[in-house]
N, C-alpha and C positions, 0 to 999 in steps of 0.2 A: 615677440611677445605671444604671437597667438600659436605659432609651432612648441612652443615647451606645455600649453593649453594642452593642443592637442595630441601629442603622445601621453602628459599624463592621462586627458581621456579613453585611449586607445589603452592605455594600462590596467585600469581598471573595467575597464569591459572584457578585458581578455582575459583579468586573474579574478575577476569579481562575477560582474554581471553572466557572462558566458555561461561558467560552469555553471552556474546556480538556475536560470534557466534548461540547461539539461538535464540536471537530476529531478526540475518539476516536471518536465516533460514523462524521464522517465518512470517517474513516481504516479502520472496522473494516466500512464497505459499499466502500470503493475495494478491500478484501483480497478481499471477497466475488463481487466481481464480473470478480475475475480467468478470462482462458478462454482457449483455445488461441489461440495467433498474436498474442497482445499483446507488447507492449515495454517490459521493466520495466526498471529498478535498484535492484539489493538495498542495504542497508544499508552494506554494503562498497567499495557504488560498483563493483558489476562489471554491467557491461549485456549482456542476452541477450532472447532473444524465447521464449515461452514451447512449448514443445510437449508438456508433459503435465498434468494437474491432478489433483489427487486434494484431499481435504477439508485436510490438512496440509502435505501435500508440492509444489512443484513444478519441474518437470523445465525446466530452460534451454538453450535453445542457443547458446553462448558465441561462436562462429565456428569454425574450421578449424585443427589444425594439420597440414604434411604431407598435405591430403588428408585427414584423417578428422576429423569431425565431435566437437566437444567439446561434452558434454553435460555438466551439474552439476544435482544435487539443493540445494534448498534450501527451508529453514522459509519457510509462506504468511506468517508475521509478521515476516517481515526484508525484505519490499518497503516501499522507501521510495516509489517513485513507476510511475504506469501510464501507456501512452502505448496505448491502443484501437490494434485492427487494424482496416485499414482496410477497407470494406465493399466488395463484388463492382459495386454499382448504378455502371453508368452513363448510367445515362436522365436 
């Protein structure tokens, strides 16, 4: 009785629990590694490149309206995805 227990719990940690700790993992160093001049999109699906950072906060730049620059705050845990800024080397 307690062997059939325990493979289904071996089952579900290794198709369940497992993976889904890994992608938090990886998802909570993709937050961490955010820096100025990256290209995110937040959870909302609004894309902007980044130009402030603070430990919670970060500041976006959304594009233009009229000539003036639209900037929005938003929570470092509602980036869904990061697109690196590109590096200065051309050698």
């Amino acid at each position: 009785m307690l062997l059939p227990m325990a493979a289904i719990f071996g089952i579900f940690y290794f198709l369940l629990i497992r993976p889904q700790q890994k992608r938090q993992r990886e998802q909570e160093a993709m937050l961490k590694a955010i820096e100025k001049g990256d290209s995110v999109v937040t959870a909302g699906g609004l894309h902007g490149q980044v130009t402030g950072v603070t430990d919670e906060v970060l500041t976006l730049d959304v594009g233009s309206v009229k000539g003036d620059r639209v900037r929005v705050k938003i929570a470092r845990a509602r980036i869904d995805s990061v697109q690196r800024a590109k590096t200065g080397d051309t050698t």
